[in-house]
C-alpha positions as CSV (number, residue, x, y, z in Angstrom):
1,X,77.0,132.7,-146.4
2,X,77.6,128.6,-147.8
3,X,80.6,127.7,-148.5
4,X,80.9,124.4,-150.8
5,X,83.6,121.6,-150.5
6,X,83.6,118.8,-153.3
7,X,85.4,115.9,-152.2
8,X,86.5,113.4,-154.6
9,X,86.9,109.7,-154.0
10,X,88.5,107.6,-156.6
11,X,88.1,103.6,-156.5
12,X,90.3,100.8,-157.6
13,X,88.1,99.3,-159.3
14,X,87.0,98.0,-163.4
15,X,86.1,100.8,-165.3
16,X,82.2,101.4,-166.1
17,X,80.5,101.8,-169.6
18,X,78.5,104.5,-167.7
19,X,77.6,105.8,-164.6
20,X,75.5,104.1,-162.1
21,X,74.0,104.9,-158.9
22,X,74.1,102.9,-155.4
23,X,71.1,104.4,-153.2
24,X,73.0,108.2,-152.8
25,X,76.1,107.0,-154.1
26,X,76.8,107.4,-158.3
27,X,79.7,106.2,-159.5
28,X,81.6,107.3,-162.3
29,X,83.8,105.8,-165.3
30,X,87.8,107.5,-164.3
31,X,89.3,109.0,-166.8
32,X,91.9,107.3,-168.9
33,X,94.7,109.4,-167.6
34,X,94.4,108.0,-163.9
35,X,97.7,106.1,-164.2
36,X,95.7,104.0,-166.9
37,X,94.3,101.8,-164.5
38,X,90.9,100.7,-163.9
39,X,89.1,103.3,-161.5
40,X,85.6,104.8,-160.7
41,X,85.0,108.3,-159.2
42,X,82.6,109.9,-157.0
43,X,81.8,113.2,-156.1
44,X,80.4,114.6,-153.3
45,X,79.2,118.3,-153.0
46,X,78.6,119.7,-149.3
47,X,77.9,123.3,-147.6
48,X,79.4,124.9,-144.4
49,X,78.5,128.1,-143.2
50,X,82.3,129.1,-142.1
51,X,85.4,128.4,-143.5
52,X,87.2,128.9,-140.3
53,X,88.4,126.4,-137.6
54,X,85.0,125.3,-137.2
55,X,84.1,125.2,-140.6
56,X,87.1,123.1,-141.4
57,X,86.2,120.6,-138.7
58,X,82.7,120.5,-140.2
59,X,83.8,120.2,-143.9
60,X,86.6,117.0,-142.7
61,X,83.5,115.6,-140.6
62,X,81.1,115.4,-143.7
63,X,84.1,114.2,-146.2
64,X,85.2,111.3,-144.0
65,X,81.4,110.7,-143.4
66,X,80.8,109.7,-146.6
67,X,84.1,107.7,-147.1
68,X,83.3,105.7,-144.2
69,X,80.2,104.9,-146.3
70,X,82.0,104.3,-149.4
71,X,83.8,101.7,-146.9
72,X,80.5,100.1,-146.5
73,X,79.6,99.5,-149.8
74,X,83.1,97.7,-150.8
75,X,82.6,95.2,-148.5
76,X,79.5,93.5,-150.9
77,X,81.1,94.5,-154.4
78,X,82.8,92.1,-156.2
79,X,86.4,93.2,-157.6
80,X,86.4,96.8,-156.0
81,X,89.0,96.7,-153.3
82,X,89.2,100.4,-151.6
83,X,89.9,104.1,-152.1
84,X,92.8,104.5,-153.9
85,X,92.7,108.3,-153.1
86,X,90.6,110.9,-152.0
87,X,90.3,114.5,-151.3
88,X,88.1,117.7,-150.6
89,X,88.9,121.5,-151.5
90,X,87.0,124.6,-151.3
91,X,84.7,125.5,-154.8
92,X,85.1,129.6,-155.0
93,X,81.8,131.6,-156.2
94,X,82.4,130.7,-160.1
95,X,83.4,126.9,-159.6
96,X,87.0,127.3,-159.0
97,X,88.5,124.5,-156.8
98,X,91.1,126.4,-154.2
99,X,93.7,124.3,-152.0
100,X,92.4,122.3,-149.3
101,X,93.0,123.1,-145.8
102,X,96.0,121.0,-144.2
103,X,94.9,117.7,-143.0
104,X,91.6,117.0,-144.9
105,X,94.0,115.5,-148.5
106,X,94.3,111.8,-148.5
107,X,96.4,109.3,-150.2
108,X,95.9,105.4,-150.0
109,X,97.3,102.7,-151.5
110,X,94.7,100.4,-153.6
111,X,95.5,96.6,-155.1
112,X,93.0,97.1,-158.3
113,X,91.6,93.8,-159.4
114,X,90.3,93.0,-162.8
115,X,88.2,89.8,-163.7
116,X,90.3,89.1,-167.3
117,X,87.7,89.9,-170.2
118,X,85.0,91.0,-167.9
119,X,82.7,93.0,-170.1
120,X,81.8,96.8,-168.2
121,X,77.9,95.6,-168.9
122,X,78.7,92.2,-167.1
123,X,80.8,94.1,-164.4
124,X,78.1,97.1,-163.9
125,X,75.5,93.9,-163.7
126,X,77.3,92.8,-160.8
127,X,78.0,95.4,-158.8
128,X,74.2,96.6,-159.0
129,X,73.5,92.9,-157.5
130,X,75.6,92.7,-155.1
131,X,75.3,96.2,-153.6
132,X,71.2,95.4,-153.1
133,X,71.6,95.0,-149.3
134,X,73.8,98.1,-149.2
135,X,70.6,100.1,-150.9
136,X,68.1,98.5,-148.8
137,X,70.4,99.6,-145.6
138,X,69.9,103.3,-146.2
139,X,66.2,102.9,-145.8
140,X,66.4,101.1,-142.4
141,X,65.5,102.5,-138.9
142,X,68.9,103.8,-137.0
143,X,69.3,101.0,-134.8
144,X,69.2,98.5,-137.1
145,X,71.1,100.4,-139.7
146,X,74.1,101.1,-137.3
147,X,74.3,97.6,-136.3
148,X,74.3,96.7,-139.8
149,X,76.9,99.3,-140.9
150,X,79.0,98.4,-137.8
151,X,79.6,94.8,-138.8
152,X,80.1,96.3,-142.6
153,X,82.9,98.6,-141.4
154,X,85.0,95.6,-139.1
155,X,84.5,93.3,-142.1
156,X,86.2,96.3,-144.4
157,X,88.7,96.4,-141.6
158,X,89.5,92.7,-141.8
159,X,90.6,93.1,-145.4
160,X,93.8,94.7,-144.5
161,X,96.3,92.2,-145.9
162,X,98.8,93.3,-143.1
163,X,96.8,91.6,-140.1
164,X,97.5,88.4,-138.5
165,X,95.2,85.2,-138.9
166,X,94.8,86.3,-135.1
167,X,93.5,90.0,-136.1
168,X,91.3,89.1,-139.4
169,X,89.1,86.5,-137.0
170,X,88.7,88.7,-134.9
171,X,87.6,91.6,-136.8
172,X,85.3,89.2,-138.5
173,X,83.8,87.8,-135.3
174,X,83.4,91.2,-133.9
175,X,81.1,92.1,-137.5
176,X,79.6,88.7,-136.9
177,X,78.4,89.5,-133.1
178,X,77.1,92.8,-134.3
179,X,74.7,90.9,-136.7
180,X,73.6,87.8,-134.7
181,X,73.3,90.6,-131.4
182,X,70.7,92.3,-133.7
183,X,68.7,89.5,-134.6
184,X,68.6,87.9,-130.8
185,X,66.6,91.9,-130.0
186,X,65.0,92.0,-132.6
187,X,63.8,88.4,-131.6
188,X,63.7,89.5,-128.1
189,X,65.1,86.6,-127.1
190,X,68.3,86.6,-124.8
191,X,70.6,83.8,-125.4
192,X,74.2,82.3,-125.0
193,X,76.7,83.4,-127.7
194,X,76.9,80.2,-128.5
195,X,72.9,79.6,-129.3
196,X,73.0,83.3,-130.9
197,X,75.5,82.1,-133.7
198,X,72.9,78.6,-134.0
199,X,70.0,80.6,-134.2
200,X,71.1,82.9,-136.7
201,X,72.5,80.3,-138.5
202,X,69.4,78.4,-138.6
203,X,67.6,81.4,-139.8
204,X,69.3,81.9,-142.5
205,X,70.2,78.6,-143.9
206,X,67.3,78.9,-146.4
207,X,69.1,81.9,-147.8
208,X,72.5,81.1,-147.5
209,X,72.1,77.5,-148.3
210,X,75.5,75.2,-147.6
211,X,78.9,76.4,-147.9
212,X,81.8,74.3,-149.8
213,X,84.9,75.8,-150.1
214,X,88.7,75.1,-148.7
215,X,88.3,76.6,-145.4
216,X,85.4,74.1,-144.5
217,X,87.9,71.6,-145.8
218,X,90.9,72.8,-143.4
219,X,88.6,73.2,-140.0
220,X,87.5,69.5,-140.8
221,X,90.5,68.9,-140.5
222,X,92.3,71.3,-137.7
223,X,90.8,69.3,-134.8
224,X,89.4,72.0,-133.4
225,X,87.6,71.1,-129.4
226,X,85.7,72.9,-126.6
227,X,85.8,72.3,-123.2
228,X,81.7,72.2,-122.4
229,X,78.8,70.9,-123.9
230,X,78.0,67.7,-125.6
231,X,79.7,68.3,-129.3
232,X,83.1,69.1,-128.0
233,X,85.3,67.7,-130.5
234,X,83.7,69.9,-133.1
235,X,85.8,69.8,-136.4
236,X,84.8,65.9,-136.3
237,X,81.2,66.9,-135.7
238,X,82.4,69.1,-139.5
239,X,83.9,65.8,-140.8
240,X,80.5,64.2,-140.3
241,X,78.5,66.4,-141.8
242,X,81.0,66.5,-145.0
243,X,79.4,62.8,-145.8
244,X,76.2,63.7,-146.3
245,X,73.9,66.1,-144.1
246,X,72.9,69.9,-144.6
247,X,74.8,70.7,-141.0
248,X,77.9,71.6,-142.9
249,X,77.7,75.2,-142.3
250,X,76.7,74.9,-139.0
251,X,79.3,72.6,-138.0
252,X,81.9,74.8,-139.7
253,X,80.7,78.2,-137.7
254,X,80.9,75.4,-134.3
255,X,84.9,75.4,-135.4
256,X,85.1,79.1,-136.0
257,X,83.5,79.8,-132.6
258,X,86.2,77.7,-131.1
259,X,89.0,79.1,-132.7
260,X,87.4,82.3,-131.6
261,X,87.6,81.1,-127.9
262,X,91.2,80.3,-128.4
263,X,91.7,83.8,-128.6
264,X,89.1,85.8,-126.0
265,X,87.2,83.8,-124.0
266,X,83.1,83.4,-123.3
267,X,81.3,80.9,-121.7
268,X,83.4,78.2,-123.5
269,X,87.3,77.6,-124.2
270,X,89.7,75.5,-126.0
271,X,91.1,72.4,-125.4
272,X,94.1,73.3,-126.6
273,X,96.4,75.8,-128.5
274,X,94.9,76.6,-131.9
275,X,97.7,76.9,-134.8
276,X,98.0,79.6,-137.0
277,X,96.4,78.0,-140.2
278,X,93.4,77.0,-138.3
279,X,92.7,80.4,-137.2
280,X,93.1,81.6,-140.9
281,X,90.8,78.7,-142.1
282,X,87.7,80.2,-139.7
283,X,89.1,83.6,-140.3
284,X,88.9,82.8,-144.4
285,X,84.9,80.8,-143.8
286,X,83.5,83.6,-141.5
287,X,84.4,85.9,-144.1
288,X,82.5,84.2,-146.6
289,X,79.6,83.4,-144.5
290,X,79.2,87.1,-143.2
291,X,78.9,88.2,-147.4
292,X,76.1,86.2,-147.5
293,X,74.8,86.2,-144.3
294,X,74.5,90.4,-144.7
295,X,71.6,90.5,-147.2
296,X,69.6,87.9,-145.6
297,X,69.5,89.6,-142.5
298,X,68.9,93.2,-144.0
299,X,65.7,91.7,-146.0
300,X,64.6,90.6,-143.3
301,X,64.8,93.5,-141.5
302,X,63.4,95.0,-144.4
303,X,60.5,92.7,-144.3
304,X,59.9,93.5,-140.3
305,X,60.0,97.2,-140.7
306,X,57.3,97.0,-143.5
307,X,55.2,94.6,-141.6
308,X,55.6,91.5,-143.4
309,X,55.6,88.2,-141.6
């Protein structure tokens, strides 16, 4: 005999005109009575064949499956912030929902945000954009999907507005090594960390274009140095580029890899300690590159696992 669980998931997040769906993901408009804040909802139907021990560990294995994807896909939409709640109970022969077993109910905190006199159609517009490279991930071979998916979850991780400057680069770089890692096999090409992160930068810059924002702003200006090579005082080398070249975003990922060495070391290493701010500047630009960076690199893995050029 199957036994069905229906886990719930509820989203901070604008309301939607209707419902929409995200590869196996459809999201629904919460009703009004959720504290009368903006929310979506999904439900998620699954079987076990026991609703012992075993069946129990099962039926929590599936439910936090799917959450962890659900964790995925708020990392590329705009406004959504995380899971506010979520839960899972046991659906009797005729559709009754019984109490779920100890351990498998959930309760988080979410921080909804909503753009002021965004329109659900202009809202649903942008959350089908954005979550493109999410869709295209479910259709991707296993290795490249799990590197993918790895760098989604640390970059969800890095959200947490409880960790250090120290913590939130180093979540990021973490996703970021997880994506530049790929494209070096994939390339078949074994390289220095510090060529990996110019390489992939290089390969995307046609994509990503150049980045402008504060952060590039504050590592131009956090006099950020390395020990080897022949750019060592690299937030200059940023400075530079600011006048007038199309370097910028390289220049700026040169700072964050140094702040990076200022906490774990590679092949290179700091001249000297690396304040606070600075480490939140190329903690605040990785994070922005990495958005962007994510769809350019799932297309073209798309693109290679279809046989395009």
């Amino acid at each position: 005999m199957a036994y069905t669980w229906r886990a719930t998931y509820c989203f901070d997040y604008p309301l939607l005109d209707t419902p929409i769906d995200l590869g196996d993901i459809r999201l629904y408009p919460g009703p009004p009575e959720l504290d009368s804040k903006p929310h979506a909802v999904h439900f998620y139907e699954f079987q076990t064949e026991s609703v012992d021990r075993n069946g129990q560990v099962e039926a929590r294995s599936k439910y936090l499956e799917r959450l962890e994807k659900l964790s995925e896909l708020s990392v590329l939409c705009p406004y959504y912030t995380e899971v506010s709640f979520h839960s899972a109970v046991l659906i009797d022969a005729d559709g009754t929902a019984g109490y779920p077993p100890s351990g498998i109910n959930f309760n988080f905190g979410g921080k909804p945000y909503v753009p002021p006199g965004q329109p659900p159609k202009k809202l649903r517009e942008e959350l089908e954009q954005a979550a493109q490279p999410f869709i295209k991930l479910q259709n991707l071979n296993s290795v490249v999907g799990e590197s993918i998916s790895r760098a989604l979850r640390w970059l969800y991780r890095a959200n947490d507005y409880r960790l250090s400057a120290d913590d939130q680069l180093i979540y990021r770089w973490i996703a970021f090594n997880s994506l530049y890692s790929l494209l070096d096999d994939l390339e078949g090409i074994n390289r220095s960390e510090r060529q990996s992160v110019r390489n992939f930068e290089e390969k995307f810059r046609p994509n990503i274009g150049t980045i402008r924002n504060s952060a590039v702003q504050k590592l131009a200006a956090s006099g950020l140095k390395l020990i080897r090579g022949n750019n060592k005082d690299v937030s200059k080398n940023l400075t530079q580029a600011l006048v007038g070249t199309d370097l910028i975003t390289q220049c700026a990922l040169e700072c964050v890899y140094a702040a990076r060495c200022s906490l774990f070391h590679g092949a290179e290493g700091p001249v000297s300690h690396v304040p606070n701010a600075a480490l939140q500047a190329a903690a605040s630009f990785l994070e922005t590159y990495l958005k962007q960076a994510i769809g350019s690199l799932v297309s073209f893995c798309e693109n290679i696992q279809k046989g395009s050029p």
